[in-house]
C-alpha positions, 0 to 999 in steps of 0.5 A: 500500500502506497500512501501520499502521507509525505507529500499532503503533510508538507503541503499543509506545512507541518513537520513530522512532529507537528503531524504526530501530536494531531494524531497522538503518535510519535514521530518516528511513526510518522516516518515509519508510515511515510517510508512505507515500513509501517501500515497504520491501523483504521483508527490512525489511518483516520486521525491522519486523514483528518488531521490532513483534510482528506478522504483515506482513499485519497491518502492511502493507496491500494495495490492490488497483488499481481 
């Protein structure tokens, strides 16, 4: 699963810190998701789409396995 997490938080102007507290985890999972190493749950997948303005489906993109 790709994700546009990076690309939307820089845009609103936020640094990884900022986006952490809004969503009440630490920074380096905020790296871990932006680098693709962590899939969030639900839950937090929706803070991060609230806190970035977004649909999930506009912040998390899936890929079908071949």
């Amino acid at each position: 699963m790709d994700n546009r997490v990076k690309e939307l938080r820089t845009a609103a102007g936020l640094r990884q810190e900022d986006l952490a507290r809004r969503v009440a985890v630490s920074r380096q999972t905020i790296i871990s998701i932006e680098t693709g190493r962590y899939n969030p749950s639900l839950e937090l997948a929706w803070r991060l789409s609230r806190a970035l303005g977004v649909q999930i489906e506009d912040l998390f993109l899936f890929k079908e396995a071949d």
